[in-house]
C-alpha positions as CSV (number, residue, x, y, z in Angstrom):
1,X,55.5,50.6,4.4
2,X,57.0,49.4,7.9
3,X,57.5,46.0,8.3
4,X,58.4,45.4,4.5
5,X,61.9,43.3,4.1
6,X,63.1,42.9,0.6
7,X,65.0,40.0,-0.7
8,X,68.2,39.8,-2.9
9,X,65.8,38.5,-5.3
10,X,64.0,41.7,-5.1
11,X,66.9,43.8,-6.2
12,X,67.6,41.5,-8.4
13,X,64.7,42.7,-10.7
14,X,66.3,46.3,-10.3
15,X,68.7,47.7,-12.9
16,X,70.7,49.4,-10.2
17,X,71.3,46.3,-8.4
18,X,70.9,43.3,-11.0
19,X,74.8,43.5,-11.6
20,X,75.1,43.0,-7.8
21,X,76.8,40.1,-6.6
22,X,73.8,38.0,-4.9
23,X,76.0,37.9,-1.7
24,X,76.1,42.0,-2.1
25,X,72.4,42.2,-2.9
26,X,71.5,40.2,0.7
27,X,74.0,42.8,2.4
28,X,71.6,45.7,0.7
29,X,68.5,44.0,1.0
30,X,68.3,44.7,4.4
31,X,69.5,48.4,4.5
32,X,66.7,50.1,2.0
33,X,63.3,51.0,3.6
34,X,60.0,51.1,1.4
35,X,58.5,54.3,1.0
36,X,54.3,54.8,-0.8
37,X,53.3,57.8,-2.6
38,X,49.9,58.5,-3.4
39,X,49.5,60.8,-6.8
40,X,50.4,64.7,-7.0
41,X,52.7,63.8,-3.6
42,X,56.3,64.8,-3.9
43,X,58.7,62.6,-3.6
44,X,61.5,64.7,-3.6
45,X,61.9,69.0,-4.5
46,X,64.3,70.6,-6.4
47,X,66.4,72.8,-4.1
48,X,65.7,71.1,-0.8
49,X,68.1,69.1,1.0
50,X,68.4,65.3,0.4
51,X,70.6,62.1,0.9
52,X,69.1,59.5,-0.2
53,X,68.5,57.2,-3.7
54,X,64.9,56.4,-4.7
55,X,64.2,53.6,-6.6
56,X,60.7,53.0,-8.0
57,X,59.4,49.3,-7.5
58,X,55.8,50.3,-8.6
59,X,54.4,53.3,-9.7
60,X,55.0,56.1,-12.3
61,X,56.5,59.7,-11.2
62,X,57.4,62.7,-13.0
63,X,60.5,65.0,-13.4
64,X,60.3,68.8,-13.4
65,X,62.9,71.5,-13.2
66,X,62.3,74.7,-12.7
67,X,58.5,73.8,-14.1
68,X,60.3,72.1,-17.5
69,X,58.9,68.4,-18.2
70,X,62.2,66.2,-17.8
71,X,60.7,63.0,-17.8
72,X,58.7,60.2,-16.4
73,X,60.2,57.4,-14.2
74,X,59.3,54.2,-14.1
75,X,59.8,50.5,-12.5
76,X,63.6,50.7,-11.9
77,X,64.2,54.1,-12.6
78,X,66.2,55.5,-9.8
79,X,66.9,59.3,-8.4
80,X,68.5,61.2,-6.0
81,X,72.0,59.6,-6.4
82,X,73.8,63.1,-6.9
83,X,73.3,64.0,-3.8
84,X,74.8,60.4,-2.2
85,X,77.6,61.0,-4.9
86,X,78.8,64.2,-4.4
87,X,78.4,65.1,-1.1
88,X,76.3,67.9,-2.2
89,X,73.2,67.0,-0.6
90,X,70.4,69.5,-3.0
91,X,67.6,68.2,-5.4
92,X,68.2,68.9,-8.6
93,X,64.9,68.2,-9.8
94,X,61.4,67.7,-8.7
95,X,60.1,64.2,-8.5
96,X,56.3,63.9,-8.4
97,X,54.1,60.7,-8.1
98,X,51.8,60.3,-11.3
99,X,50.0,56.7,-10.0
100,X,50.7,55.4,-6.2
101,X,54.9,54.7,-5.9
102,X,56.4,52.4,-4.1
103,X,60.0,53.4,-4.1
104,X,63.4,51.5,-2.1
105,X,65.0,54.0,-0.3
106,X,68.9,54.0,0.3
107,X,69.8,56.7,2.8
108,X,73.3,58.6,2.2
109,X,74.0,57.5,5.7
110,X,73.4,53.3,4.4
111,X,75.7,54.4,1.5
112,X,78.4,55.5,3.8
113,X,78.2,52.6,6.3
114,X,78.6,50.2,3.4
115,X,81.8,52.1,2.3
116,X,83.5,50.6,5.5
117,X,81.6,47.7,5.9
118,X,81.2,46.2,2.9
119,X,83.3,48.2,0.7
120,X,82.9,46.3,-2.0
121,X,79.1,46.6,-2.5
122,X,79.3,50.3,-2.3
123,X,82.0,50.0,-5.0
124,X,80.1,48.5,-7.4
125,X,76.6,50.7,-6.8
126,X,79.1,53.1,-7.0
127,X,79.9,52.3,-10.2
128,X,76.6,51.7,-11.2
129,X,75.7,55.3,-10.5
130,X,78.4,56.9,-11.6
131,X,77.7,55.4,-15.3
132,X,74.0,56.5,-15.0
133,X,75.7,60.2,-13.7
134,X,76.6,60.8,-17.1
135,X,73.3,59.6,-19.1
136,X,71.5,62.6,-17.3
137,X,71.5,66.2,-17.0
138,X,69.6,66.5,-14.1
């Protein structure tokens, strides 16, 4: 969706960012582009190269690895934030639109310019992935 701007307010409704300062969710607000999915459109697939966190603002989308059900995601479910994390850059999973998706997208590259610009809002995403790292095995 070009031409969408999100406000801190926005990412305020957002798990990942809610414990943001709002000073820190401004900063961010203006670094994520919107993406739409239609249904049966792949948002991301396992095994391809990626560097970038999805988070879904509308929609529904399933997980599949290696054609194993994961799960369904949601309003404020998030993915993608191994590959920002570890520098590994691979889908682990599949993600696949079940009902039009909007998702926020924070490129690896937004991620890395925040770690020198604003250091401390990458710090505390940081954080905030890191503690969702270990809630999931995929």
């Amino acid at each position: 969706m070009l031409g969408v701007v999100l406000s801190p307010d926005d990412l305020a409704r957002m798990p990942l960012f809610a414990q943001l300062t709002s000073e820190s969710r401004s900063t961010l607000a203006g670094r994520l582009t919107v993406e739409e999915f239609t249904p049966g459109q792949q948002m991301v697939a396992q095994g391809e190269s990626g560097f970038s966190v999805f988070v879904i603002a509308d929609g529904r989308a399933v997980a599949t690895q290696h054609d194993k059900h994961l799960g369904y995601l949601g309003v404020g479910d998030y993915f993608g934030e191994t590959a920002v994390l570890t520098g590994d850059g691979l889908r682990t999973a599949t993600v696949t639109a079940v009902t039009p998706v909007v998702a926020w997208v924070m490129f690896g590259a937004t991620f890395t310019a925040l770690q020198h610009s604003e250091p401390q809002v990458a710090t505390e995403l940081q954080r905030v992935m890191n503690e969702r790292l270990g809630d999931r095995s995929w």
